[in-house]
C-alpha positions, 0 to 999 in steps of 0.5 A: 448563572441562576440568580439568587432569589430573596423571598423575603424581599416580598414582604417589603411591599407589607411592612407596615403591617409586619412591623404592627404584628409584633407589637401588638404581640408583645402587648398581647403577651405583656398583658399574660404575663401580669395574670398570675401576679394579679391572681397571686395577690388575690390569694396572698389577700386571702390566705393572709391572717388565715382567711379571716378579716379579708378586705374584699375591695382589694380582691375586686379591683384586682379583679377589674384589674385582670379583666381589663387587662384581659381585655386589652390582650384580646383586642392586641391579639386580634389585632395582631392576628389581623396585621399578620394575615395582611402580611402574609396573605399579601406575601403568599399572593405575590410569591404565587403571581410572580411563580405564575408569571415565571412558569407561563415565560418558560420553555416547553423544555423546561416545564417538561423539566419541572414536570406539571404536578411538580409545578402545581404543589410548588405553586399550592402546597409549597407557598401556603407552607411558606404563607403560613411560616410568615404568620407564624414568624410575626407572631410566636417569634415575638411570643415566644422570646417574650414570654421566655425572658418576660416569664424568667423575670417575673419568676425571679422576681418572687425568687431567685431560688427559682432559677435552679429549676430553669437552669436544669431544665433549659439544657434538657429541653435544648438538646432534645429539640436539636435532636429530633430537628436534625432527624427530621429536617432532612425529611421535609424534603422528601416529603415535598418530592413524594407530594409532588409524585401523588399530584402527577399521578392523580393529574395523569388520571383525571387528564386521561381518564377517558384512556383509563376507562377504554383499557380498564386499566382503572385498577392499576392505576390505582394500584400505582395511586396506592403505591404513591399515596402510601410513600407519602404517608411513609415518609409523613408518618416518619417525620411525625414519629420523629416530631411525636417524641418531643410533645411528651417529652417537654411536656414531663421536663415542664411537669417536673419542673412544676413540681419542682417549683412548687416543692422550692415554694412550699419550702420558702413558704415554711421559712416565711420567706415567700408567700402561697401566691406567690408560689403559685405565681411562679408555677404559672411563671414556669409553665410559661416558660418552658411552653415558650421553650415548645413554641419555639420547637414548633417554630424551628419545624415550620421552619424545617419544613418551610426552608424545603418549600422555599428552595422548590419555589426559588428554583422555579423564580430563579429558572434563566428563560432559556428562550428570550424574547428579541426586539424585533415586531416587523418582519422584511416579508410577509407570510414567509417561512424559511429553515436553514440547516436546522437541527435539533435535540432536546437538552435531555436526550441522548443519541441522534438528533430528532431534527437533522440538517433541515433547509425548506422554504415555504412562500406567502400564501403557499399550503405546505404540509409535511408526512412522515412515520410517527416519530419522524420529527414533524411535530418538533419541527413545527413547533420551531416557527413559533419557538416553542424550542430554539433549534440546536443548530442552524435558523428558522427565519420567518417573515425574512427574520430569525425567530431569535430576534423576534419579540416573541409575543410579535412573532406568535401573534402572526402565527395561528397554531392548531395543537395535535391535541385540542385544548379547551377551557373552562367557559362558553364555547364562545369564550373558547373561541375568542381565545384567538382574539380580544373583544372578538364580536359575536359575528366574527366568532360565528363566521370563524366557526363557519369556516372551521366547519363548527357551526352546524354543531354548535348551532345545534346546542341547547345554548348555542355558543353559550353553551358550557364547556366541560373541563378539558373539553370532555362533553365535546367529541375529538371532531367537535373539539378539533373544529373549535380549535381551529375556529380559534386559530382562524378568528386571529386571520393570521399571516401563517397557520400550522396544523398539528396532525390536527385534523385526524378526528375529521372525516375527509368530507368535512376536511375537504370542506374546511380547506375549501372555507380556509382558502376562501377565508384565508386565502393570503395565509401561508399554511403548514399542516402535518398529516397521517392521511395522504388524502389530507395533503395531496391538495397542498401546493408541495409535501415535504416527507420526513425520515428519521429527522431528515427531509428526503422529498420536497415537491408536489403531489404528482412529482412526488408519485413520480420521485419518492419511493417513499410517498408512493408507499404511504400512498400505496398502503393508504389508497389500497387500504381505503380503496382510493383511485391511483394517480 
């Protein structure tokens, strides 16, 4: 069951600051509201027995008063807008941690569900629209309540004629704003799904630009840029249209009302029973009503637009990890891996499973390395160990345990894991580095470099390992980045270390020379490695062959040559190909 989320339970943590925003709002506005009072006194002064024999010192303490009470409402706005910043900068903040936190605890599964450009403007664009609603809640939902029922009274007071004009108005102002409202609600939405596309285009680009450049394929990618780009301008420009016809419309219903108030003045004032200023008191009066009226319409669409945004950031809150962490941090053995009937599909997938009843066992120090077609499986069954995915059926053990009763971070610790694809980040090329351990000291960073066949290159470098590495790792080539990977896995000395296929940049020179330096290394740690090239495997104590999800050979280099038509295949094509011995 998905728990509810309660966004508004982070702003408890700023209430301080969110109760002192409207207050001093409400200073702010109470302080508006007697300007056209005070101003109405300085015309009545004035036009009184026809301008002449004025009594200046009314008007200039009248017009102290206006400053000072301008004053005040300057120094309760800044407050106010100081207060509510506090609050909703330190709400958006928390939500954005928070999501941050929830996103880096879920499955592999799940953030493939979620999609990566979908989880950025959730986490970007969707919390600072939600940022911004806050600040405008403890702002203009004091304003404009205020100067609706502040501005209605001090209107009445001068006459209650005057409410004639409000009591058509109101109705009509009313109705057009729910109009457009419940047009353009639905729309927010849509809006937030088309952000989502343009973001995953735009990642995809700049992630695989390298890709992009080698096919020339730069214009149908902006062609597919172009046709994402302009949905989200169709379905913008939609809602805008839709919001668009309220401006004017207000704005002629607040003219007219205007005129209609100056018209019921004008008559009053004829009667002698209302006085210029004050008609013009009540004209500001009106103004400032039916603008609280447009306040509120521009609150009801932050809210629209932030009520979408706040349901794509409770669904990534409120995801169930699929994948808890147990309690168990030592194992029974050690450096032992074990898969019993193992099965596996993803949530998503239709047909057969990619893993199909898989039982292996790989002991303390033995170097296992798993071959196959590509799609065979290999990858997802080693990104079982370290539970990246739970299989669907059956149990991988490692070190005598269920990885399910694992805590996870105990379990991974143990495990050194080479990516297929070599992740870098932004920072030194020692930073990256010491990735695999904390306070790593310069000597252990080099001699991990050593054995991963880094440090010729590296050393090489302008700044060494100071030097800088590009985003994504892109000033590097496929080799070099591939070696810094595995310098990374191999500074954490673990008990287990899984290859990915992550040795396909290497020559087989230098692979030969970083299996000789991992087992003089490392020569206690047990090693999985997936491998295309049979000369990157035949060393390994035994080969396991996968097919269509299945292990049908599980021995040594020579025992397979003599058992597995399907290893003497691939060894067949690949020796020929490279004009290898035969065994």
């Amino acid at each position: 069951m998905t728990k509810k989320i309660r966004l508004s339970s982070y702003l408890k943590k700023y209430w301080f600051f969110a109760l002192l925003s409207p207050l001093f709002m409400a200073g702010e506005v109470i302080c508006d509201l007697y300007q056209p009072k005070f101003m109405a006194e300085i015309v009545n002064t004035v036009v009184k027995n026809g301008g002449q024999n004025v009594d200046f010192s009314i008007i200039l303490m009248t017009g102290v008063k206006m400053l000072l009470i301008v004053l005040l409402g300057g120094v309760m706005g800044l407050l106010c807008c100081w207060t509510a910043s506090r609050a909703s900068q330190g709400f958006g903040h928390d939500i954005r941690v928070d999501s941050f936190n929830k996103v880096m605890s879920l499955s592999l599964e799940q953030t493939d569900k979620f999609t990566t450009g979908s989880l950025v403007t959730r986490m970007t664009n969707d919390i600072t629209t939600l940022q911004d609603m806050v600040q405008m809640i403890l702002r203009m939902m004091i304003r404009a309540p205020i100067f609706f029922f502040g501005g209605l009274f001090m209107c009445l007071s001068l006459s209650v004629n005057f409410s004639l004009v409000v009591v058509v108005a109101f109705p009509i102002i009313i109705a057009v704003v729910i109009i457009m409202l419940v047009r353009a609600v639905p729309l927010f939405t849509e809006v937030q799904k088309k952000l989502d596309r343009v973001n995953s285009v735009v990642q995809e680009n700049v992630t695989g630009a390298r890709v992009v450049k080698a096919f020339t394929a730069e214009e149908r990618e902006k062609a597919k840029f172009e046709t994402a780009n302009r949905e989200y301008q169709k379905i913008n420009l939609k809602v805008m249209y839709t919001l668009a016809a309220i401006g004017p419309i207000l704005t002629i219903v607040m003219n007219l009302a205007v005129i209609a108030v100056i018209y019921i003045g004008g008559l009053q004032v004829q009667a002698e029973a209302l006085q210029v200023g004050d008609v013009m008191a009540a004209a500001q009066y009106i103004t400032r009503i039916l603008s609280s009226i447009i306040m509120m319409t521009m609150m009801f669409q932050q809210f629209a637009r932030g009520s979408a945004c706040a349901k794509r950031v409770r669904e990534v809150l409120a995801a169930d990890t699929l994948i808890e962490s147990g309690d168990r941090k030592e194992g029974t053995e050690q450096g032992t891996v074990r898969f019993e009937n193992v099965s596996f599909r993803y949530a998503d997938a239709s047909g057969n499973d990619i893993l199909s009843d898989i039982s292996f066992d790989v002991k303390k120090g033995e170097t296992v390395a798993i071959i196959g077609a590509t799609g065979s499986g290999k990858s997802t069954l080693v990104n079982l160990i370290p539970r990246f995915y739970d299989a669907t059926r059956g149990n991988v053990y490692v070190d005598g345990v269920n990885v399910r009763d694992w805590d996870s971070e105990s379990l991974r610790e143990k495990i050194g894991f080479v990516l297929q694809k070599s992740e870098l980040f932004s920072g030194t090329i020692a930073d990256n580095i010491s990735w695999g351990k904390d306070n790593a000291t310069r000597e252990e960073i080099v001699e991990a470099a050593r054995v991963a066949q880094a440090d010729e290159f590296i050393s090489r470098m302008m700044s060494g390992y100071d030097s800088p590495v590009a985003e994504k790792g892109a000033s590097l080539s496929g080799g070099q980045k591939q070696r810094i990977a595995i310098s990374r896995a191999v500074l954490r000395k673990p008990e287990i270390m899984i290859f990915d296929d992550s040795t396909s940049a290497l020559d087989l020179v230098t692979e030969s020379k970083l299996h000789k330096a991992l087992g003089e290394e490392l020569g206690e740690t047990t090693v999985i490695m997936i491998a295309q090239r049979i000369a990157s495997v035949m060393h390994a104590d035994r080969i396991a062959v996968i097919e269509g999800g299945k292990i049908t050979a599980f021995d040594s280099h020579d025992n397979l040559m003599k058992s597995s038509e399907t290893y003497r295949d691939i060894y067949s094509s690949q020796m020929k190909t490279s004009g290898g011995a035969t065994a």
